[in-house]
Every structure is written in C-alpha cells, then in structure tokens.
N, C-alpha and C positions, 0 to 999 in steps of 0.2 A: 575650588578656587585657590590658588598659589599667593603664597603670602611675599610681601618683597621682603628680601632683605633684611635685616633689622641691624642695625650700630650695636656690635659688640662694645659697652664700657660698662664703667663702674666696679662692680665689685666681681660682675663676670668676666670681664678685664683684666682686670688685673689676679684673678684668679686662674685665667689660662696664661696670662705670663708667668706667673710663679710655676705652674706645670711647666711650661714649655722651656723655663731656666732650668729646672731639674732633670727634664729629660736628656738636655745638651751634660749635665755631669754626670746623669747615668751613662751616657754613650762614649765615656771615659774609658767605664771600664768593660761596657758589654757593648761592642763596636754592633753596628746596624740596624739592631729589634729598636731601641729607641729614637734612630733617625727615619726609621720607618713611620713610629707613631708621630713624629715630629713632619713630619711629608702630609703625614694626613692631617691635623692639625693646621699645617699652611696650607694646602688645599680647600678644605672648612671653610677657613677663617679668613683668606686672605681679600674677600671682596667687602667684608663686612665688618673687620679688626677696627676699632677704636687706635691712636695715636698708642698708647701703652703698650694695648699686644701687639701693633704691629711691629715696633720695634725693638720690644722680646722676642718675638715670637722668631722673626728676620733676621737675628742678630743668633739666636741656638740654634737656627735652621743650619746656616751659614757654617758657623764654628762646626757644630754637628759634623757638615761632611766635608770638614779640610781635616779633623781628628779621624774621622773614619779612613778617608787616602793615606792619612799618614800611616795609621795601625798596618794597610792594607800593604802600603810602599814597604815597612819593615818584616811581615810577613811573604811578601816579593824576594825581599832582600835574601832572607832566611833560604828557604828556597834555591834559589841563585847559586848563595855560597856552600851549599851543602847539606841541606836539610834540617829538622829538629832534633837531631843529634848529634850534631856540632857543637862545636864549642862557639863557631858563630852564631847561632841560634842566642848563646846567653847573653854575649856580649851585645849583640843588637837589642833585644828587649829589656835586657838595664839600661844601656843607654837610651829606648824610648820611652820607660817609668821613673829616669830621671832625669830626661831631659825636656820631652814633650809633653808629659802629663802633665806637672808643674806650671809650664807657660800655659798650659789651655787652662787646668783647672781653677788659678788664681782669677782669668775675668769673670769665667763662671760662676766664681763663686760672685762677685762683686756683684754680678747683674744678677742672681738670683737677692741680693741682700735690695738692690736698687729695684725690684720687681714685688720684692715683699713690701716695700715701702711707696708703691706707688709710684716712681719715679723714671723716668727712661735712661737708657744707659746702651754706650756703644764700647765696643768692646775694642780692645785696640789693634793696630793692623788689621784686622775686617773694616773697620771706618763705614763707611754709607755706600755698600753693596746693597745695588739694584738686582732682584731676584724677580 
C-alpha cells in the first residue's frame, strides 16, 4: 500500500532548508555536483515542502544555476579568448571571484542565516521565480 504524501515541516523543514542554503554556497565554489544534489532535493521535496523549504529550497535551486551559467559563461569566455593560458584566462576569473562571487554569496549567506532561524527569505533580483 503507497503512503500519500506527508507535509514536509517543522524541524524537517527547516532542516532541509538550512541544507539546501548550504548547498547553494557550496555551488560558489564547486559549480554543478551541488546543484545536482539541489535538483534532487526539489525533485523530492517539491510536492510535499512545507512554506519554509519551499521557499529555501526554490530560492538556492534558482540562485544555484544563474551561478553555475555565469561560472559556465566566464569559462566560455576563457575559451573564446584564448585558452587557460592567457593572460585572459586571469583577468576573467579575478574579475568573476570579485565581482560575482561577492553578490551571490552575500544573499546566501543571509538566507542560510534566515533558514537557521526559521524564517523565509528571498533573495534579491531572483524575487518570486515560479520553477
């Protein structure tokens, strides 16, 4: 017999969001294996999320892979202009660990602080993307 469903909350809640914030700042700096575990996760979770992880959970999914295009676009870039042995090569990834890492990292961190604590949190520029 097949169980329905059951309402992800409480303290399982808010314990896959505090994962699912962490994974989005691990995917900072190891682009894909954690937007992977983050796919599955919203996969999982997403029929049966409580308010909390859903909007954790939807919120690192999201961030997750506009950080992974971008790592992906500056690796493009690289490529493009010449390879990893360019002098292009450095100049693009200083400019993307200090220009993009910085703006993704800072909401991350905030909603993993707003996820420890219970609380829902949207991250800005993402705002209320439907996935």
């Amino acid at each position: 017999m097949v169980e329905p469903e059951r309402q992800v909350e409480g303290v399982e809640g808010k314990t896959l969001a505090v994962i699912s914030e962490g994974l989005y700042l691990l995917n900072l700096l190891f682009p894909l294996l954690p937007l992977i575990a983050l796919a599955w996760l919203w996969l999982r979770h997403r029929g049966s999320a409580g308010r909390l992880l859903f909007n954790h959970l939807r919120q690192a999914f999201v961030g997750a892979v506009i950080a992974t295009l971008l790592f992906t676009m500056a690796n493009l870039l690289i490529i493009f202009l010449g390879g990893y042995r360019s002098l292009h090569a450095l100049v693009i990834f200083e400019l993307y660990y200090i220009i993009c890492v910085p703006l993704l990292l800072i909401p991350g961190l905030l909603g993993l602080i707003k996820a420890m604590s219970g609380q829902t949190y949207r991250f800005p520029l993402i705002g209320r993307v439907d996935v």
